[in-house]
N, CA, C and O atoms as a GROMACS GRO file, in nm:
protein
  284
    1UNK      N    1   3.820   1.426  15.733
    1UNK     CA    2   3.958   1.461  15.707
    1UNK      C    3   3.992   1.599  15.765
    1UNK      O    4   4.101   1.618  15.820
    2UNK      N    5   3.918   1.675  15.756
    2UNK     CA    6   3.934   1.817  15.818
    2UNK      C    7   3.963   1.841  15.947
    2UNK      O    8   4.053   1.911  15.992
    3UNK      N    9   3.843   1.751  16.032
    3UNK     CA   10   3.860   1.738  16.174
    3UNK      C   11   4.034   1.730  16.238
    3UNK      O   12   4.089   1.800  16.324
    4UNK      N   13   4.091   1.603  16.148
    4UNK     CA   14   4.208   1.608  16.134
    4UNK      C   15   4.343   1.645  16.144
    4UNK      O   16   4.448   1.587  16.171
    5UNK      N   17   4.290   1.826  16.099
    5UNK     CA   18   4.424   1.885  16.097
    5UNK      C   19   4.390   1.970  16.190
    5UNK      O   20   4.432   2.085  16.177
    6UNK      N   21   4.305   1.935  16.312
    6UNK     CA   22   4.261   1.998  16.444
    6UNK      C   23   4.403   2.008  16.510
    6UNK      O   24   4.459   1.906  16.552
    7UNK      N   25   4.470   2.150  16.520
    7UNK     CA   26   4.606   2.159  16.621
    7UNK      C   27   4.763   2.137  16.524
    7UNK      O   28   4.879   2.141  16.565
    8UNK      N   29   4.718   2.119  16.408
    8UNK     CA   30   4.809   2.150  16.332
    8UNK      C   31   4.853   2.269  16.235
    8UNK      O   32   4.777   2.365  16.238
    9UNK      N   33   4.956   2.277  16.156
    9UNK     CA   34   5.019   2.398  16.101
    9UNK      C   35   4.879   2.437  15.980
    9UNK      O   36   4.796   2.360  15.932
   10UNK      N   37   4.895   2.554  15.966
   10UNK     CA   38   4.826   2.653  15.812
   10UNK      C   39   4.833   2.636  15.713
   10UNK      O   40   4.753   2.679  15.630
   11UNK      N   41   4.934   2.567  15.691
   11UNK     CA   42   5.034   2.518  15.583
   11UNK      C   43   5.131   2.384  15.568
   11UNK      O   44   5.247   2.371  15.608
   12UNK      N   45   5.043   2.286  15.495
   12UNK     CA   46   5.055   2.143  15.473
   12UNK      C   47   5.141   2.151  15.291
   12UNK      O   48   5.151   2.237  15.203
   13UNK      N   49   5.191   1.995  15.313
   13UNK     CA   50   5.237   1.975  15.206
   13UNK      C   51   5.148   1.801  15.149
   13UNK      O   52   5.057   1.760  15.222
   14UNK      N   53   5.185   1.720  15.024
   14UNK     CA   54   5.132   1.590  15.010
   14UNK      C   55   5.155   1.549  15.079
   14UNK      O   56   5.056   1.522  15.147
   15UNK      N   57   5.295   1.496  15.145
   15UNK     CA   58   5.352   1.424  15.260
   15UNK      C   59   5.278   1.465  15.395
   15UNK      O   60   5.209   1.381  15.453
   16UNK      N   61   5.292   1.590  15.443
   16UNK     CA   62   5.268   1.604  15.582
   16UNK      C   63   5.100   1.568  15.592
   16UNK      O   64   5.068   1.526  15.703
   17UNK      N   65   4.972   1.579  15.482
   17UNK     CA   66   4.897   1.514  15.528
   17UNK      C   67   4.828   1.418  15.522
   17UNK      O   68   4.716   1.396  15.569
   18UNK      N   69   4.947   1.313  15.419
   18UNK     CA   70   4.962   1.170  15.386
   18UNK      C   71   4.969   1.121  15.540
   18UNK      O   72   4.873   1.053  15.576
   19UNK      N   73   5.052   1.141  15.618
   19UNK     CA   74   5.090   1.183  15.744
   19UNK      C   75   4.965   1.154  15.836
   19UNK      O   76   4.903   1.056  15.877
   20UNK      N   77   4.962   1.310  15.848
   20UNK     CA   78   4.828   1.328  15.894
   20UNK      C   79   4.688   1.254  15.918
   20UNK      O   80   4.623   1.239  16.020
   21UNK      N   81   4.664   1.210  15.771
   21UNK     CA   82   4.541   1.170  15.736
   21UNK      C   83   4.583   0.988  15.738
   21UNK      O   84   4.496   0.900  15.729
   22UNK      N   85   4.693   0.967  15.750
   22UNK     CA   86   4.691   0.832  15.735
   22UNK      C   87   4.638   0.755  15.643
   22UNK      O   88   4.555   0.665  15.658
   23UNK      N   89   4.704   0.805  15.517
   23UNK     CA   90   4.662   0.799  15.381
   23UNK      C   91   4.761   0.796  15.259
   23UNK      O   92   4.846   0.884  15.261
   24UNK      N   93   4.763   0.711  15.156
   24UNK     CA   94   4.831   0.714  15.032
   24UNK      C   95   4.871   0.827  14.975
   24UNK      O   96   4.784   0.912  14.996
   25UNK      N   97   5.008   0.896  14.880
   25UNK     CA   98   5.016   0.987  14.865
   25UNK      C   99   4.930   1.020  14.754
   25UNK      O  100   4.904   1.139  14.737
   26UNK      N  101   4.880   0.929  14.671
   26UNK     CA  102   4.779   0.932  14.578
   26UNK      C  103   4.620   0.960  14.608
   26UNK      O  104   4.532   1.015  14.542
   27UNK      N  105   4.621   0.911  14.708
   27UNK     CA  106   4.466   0.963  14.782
   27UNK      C  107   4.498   1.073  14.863
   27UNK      O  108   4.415   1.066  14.954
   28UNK      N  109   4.565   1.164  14.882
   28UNK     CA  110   4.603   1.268  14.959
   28UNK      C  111   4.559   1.380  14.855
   28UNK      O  112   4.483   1.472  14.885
   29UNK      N  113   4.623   1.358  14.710
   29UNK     CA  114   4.603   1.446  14.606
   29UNK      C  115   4.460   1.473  14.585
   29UNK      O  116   4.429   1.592  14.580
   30UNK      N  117   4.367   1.386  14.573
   30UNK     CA  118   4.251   1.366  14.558
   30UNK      C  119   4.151   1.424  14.635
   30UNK      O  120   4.049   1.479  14.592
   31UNK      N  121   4.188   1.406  14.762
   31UNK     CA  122   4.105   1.468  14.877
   31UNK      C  123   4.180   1.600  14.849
   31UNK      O  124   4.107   1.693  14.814
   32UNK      N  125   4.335   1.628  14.858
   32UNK     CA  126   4.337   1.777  14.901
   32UNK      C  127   4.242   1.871  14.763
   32UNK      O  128   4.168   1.966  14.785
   33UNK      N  129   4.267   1.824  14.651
   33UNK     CA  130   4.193   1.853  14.522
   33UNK      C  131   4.048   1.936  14.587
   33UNK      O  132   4.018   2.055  14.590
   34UNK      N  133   3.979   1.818  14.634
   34UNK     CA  134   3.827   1.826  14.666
   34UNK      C  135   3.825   1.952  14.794
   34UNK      O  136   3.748   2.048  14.784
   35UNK      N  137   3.909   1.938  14.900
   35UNK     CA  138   3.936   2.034  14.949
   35UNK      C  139   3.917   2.171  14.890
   35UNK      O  140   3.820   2.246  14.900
   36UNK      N  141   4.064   2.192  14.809
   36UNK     CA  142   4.070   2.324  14.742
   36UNK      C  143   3.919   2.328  14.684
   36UNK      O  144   3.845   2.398  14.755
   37UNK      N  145   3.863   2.276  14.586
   37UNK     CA  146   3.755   2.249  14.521
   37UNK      C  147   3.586   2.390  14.628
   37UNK      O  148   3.510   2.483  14.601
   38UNK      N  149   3.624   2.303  14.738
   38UNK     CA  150   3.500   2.394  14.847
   38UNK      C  151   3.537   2.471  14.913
   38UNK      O  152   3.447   2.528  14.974
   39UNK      N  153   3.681   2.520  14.943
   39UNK     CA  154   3.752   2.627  14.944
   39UNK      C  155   3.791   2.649  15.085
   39UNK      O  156   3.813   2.754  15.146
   40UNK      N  157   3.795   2.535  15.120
   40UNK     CA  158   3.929   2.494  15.216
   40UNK      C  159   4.064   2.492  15.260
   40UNK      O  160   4.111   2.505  15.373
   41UNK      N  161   4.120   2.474  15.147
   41UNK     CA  162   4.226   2.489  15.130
   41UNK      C  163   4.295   2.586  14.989
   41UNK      O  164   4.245   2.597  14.877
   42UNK      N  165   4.364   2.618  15.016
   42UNK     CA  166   4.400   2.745  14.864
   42UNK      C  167   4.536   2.656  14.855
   42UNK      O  168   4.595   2.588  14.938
   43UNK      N  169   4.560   2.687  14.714
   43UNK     CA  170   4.690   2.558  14.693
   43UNK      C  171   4.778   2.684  14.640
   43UNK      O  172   4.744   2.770  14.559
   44UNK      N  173   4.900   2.669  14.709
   44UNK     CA  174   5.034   2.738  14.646
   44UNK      C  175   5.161   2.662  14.623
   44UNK      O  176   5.155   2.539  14.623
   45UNK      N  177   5.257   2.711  14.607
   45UNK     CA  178   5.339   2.679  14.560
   45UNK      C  179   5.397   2.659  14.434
   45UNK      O  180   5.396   2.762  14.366
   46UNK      N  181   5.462   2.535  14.364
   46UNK     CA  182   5.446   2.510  14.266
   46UNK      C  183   5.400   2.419  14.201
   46UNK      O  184   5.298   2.386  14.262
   47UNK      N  185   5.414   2.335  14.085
   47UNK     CA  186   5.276   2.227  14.051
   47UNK      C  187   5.366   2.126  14.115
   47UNK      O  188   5.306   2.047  14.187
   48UNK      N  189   5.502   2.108  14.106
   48UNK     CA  190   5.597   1.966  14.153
   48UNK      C  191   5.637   1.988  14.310
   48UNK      O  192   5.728   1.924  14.364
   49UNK      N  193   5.535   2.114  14.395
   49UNK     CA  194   5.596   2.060  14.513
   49UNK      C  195   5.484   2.172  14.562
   49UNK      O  196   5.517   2.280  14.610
   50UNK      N  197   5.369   2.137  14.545
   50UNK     CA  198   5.225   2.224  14.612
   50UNK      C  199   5.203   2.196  14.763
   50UNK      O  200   5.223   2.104  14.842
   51UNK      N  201   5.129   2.374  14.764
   51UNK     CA  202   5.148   2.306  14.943
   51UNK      C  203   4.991   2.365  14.922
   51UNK      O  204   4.939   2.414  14.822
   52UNK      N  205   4.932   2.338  15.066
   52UNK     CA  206   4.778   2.382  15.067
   52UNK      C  207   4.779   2.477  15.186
   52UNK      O  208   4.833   2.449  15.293
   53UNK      N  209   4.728   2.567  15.166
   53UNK     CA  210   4.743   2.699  15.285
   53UNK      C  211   4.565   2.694  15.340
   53UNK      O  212   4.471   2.697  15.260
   54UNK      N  213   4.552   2.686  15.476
   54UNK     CA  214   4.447   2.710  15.515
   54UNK      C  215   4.398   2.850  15.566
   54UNK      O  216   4.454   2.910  15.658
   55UNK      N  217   4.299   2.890  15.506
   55UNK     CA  218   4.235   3.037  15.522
   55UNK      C  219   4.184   3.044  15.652
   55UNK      O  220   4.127   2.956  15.718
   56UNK      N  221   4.227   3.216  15.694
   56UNK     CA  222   4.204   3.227  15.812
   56UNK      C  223   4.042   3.173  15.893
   56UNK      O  224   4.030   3.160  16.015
   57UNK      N  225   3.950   3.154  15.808
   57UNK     CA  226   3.813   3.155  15.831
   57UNK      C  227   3.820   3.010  15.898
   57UNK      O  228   3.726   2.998  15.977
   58UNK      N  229   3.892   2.907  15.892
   58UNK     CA  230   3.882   2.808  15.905
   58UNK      C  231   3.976   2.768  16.026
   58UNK      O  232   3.982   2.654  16.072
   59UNK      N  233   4.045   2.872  16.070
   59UNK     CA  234   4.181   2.830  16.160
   59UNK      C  235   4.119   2.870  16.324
   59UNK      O  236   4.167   2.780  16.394
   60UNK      N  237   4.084   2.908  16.362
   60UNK     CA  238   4.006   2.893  16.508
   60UNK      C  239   3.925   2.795  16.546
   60UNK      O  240   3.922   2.734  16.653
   61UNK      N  241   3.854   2.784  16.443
   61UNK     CA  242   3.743   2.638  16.465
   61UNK      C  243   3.823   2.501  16.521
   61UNK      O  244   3.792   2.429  16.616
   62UNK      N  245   3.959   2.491  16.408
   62UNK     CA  246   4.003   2.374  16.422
   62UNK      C  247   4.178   2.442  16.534
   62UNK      O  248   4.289   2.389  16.536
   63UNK      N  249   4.143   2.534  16.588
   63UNK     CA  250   4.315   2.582  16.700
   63UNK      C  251   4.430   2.555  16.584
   63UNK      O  252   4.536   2.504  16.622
   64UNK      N  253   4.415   2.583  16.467
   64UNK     CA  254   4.525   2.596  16.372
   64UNK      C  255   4.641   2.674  16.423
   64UNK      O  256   4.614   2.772  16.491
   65UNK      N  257   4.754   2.648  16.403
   65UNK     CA  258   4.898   2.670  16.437
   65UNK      C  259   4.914   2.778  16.298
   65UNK      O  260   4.898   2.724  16.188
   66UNK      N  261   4.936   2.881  16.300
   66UNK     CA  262   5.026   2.952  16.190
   66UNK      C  263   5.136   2.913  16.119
   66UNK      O  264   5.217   2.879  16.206
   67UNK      N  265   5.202   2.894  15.974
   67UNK     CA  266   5.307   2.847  15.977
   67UNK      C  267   5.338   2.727  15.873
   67UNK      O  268   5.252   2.693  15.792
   68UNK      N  269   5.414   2.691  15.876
   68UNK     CA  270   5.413   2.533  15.742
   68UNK      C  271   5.473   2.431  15.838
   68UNK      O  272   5.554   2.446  15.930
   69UNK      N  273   5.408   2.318  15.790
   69UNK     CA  274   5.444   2.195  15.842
   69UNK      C  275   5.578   2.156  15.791
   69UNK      O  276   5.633   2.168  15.682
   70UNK      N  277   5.624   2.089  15.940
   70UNK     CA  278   5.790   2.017  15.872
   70UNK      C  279   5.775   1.838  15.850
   70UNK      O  280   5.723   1.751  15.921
   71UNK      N  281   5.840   1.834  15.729
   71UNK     CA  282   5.822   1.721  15.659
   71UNK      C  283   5.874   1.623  15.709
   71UNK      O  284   5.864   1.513  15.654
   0.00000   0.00000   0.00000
C-alpha cells in the first residue's frame, strides 16, 4: 500500500486513498489505522473528516509531492 502513494501529495484524506489504493472506504480506515500505528502516517484533522500527513522521513523515498490531495 505504501509503494502506492509513490508521486503523490503529503497529505491524503479516506477518499483520496480509497482512490489511490483501490479500496473500500472501510478498508482504507483500517489500513490507514495500521499505518499511523508504525508511524507512517500522523493523522490530523478532525475525527469526522481525518486526513493522514506523511512525515518528512518518508517523502523522498517515495518522490512525495508537498501539499493535500484534492478530492
Amino acid at each position: 500500500m505504501v509503494s502506492k502513494l509513490s508521486g503523490e501529495k503529503t497529505d491524503q484524506r479516506l477518499e483520496t486513498l480509497s482512490t489511490i489504493w483501490n479500496i473500500p472506504l472501510e478498508k482504507v480506515k483500517v489500513t490507514a489505522q495500521k499505518l499511523i500505528d508504525i508511524g507512517f502516517f500522523e493523522e490530523r484533522g478532525v475525527k469526522e473528516d481525518p486526513r493522514f500527513w506523511v512525515p518528512f522521513l518518508y517523502r523522498n523515498e517515495l518522490q512525495m509531492i508537498q501539499g493535500s490531495a484534492d478530492i
